[in-house]
N, C-alpha and C positions, 0 to 999 in steps of 0.2 A: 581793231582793238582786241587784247587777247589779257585774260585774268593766266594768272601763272599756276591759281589754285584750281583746278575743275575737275570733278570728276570722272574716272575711266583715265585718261591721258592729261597729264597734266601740262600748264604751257609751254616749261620747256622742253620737253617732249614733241607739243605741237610746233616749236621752231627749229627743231632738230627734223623733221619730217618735210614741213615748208621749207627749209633751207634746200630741199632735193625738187622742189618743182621747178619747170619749165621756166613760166612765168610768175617767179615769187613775186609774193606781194607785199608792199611795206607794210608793217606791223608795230605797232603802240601798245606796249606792255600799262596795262593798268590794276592793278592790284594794292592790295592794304600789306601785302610782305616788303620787305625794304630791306636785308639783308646786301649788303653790296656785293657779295659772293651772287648770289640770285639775277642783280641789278646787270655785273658783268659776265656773269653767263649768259643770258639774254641778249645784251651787246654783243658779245662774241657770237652768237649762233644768228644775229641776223636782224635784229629788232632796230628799227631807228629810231626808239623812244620809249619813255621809261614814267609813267605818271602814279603817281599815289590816287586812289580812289576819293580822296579828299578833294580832288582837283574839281575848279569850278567848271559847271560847264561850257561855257562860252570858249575855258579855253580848253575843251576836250573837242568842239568842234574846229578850233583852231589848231588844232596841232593834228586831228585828222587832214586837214587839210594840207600842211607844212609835209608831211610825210607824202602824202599823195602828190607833192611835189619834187621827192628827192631828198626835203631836207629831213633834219632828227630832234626831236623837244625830249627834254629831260625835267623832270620835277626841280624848282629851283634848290630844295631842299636837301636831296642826293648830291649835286655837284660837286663842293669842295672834296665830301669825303670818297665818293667815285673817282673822283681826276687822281688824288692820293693812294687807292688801291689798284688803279688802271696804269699807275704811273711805276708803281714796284714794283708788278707783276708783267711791266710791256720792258721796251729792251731799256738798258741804265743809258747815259746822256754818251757817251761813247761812240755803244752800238746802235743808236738814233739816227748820230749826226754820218755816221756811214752810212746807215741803210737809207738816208735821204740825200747823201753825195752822191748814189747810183740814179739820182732823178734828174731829168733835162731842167733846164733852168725853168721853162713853162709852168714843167709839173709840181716843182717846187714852190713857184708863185703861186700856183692853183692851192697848194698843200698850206704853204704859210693864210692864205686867206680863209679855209676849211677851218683852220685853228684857232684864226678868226672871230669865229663864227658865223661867215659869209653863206647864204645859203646859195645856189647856182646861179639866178638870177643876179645876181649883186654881184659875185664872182666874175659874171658874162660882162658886166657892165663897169664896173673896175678894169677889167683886161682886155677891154673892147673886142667881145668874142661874143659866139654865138651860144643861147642856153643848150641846146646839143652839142656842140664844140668842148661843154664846159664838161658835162655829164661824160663825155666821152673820157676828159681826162681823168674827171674821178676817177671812171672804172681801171683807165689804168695807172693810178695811185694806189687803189685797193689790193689788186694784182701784183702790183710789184713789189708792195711793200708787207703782203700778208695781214693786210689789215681788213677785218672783218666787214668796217661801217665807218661810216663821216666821225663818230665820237673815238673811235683808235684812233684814227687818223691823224683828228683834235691832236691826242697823245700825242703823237709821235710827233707831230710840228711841236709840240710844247718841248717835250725831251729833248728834241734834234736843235732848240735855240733858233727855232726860226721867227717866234712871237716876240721877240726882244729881249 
């Protein structure tokens, strides 16, 4: 869990620095700013989750968990208006649906279920794969497609028309 406000180095500062470790680690933005400039900076630099400090706790031990799995929690509150400034600012419906025709039909399956909101486990078990099988493809959906984390990703299956 990392506040965005802290003194001396601020969070995103601290995920622009953990974005350069070895073994980074997943990280859950928790803070009272809400900014979706902030919200997608954070996303871009590496965070798989984004919670208001409002959040109860039961589901801040739940979403530490969901992250130390791979997957990503977002404050329900953020969503509409994040997918909205993640959606203007990622490629328009054009350059989506190419940047997802360079994907094997697999990775594309993998990528439509991401968008989902499949976490790997559900994924593995949908496409009768293995949960490292699965994690493997993410990483090379992230790679190929320049996308930062599971929530671009979201993106880009939504923009590319793979969610229906």
């Amino acid at each position: 869990m990392l506040d965005l406000r802290m003194p001396g180095m601020d969070g995103l500062d601290t995920l622009r620095e953990l974005r350069r470790a070895h073994n980074r680690p997943a990280v859950v933005v928790l803070t009272t700013f809400h900014a979706d400039e902030a919200v997608a900076t954070a996303l871009n630099l590496g965070a798989t989750g984004f919670l208001l400090k409002h959040t109860d706790p039961d589901e801040l031990v739940r979403a530490v968990r969901v992250a130390a799995r791979g997957g990503s929690v977002l404050d329900p509150s953020l969503t509409k208006e994040l997918m909205g400034h993640l959606a203007t600012h990622h490629l328009d419906r054009i350059g989506a649906a190419a940047e997802v025709a360079r994907l094997s039909n697999r990775l594309r399956d993998v990528l439509r279920l991401i968008g989902a909101g499949r976490s790997n486990a559900e994924i593995a078990e949908d496409l009768r794969l293995s949960e490292s099988t699965v994690r493997g493809y993410v990483s090379e959906i992230l790679a190929a497609t320049g996308c930062a984390n599971r929530v671009t990703a979201a993106v880009l299956a939504q923009r590319a028309g793979l969610l229906g």
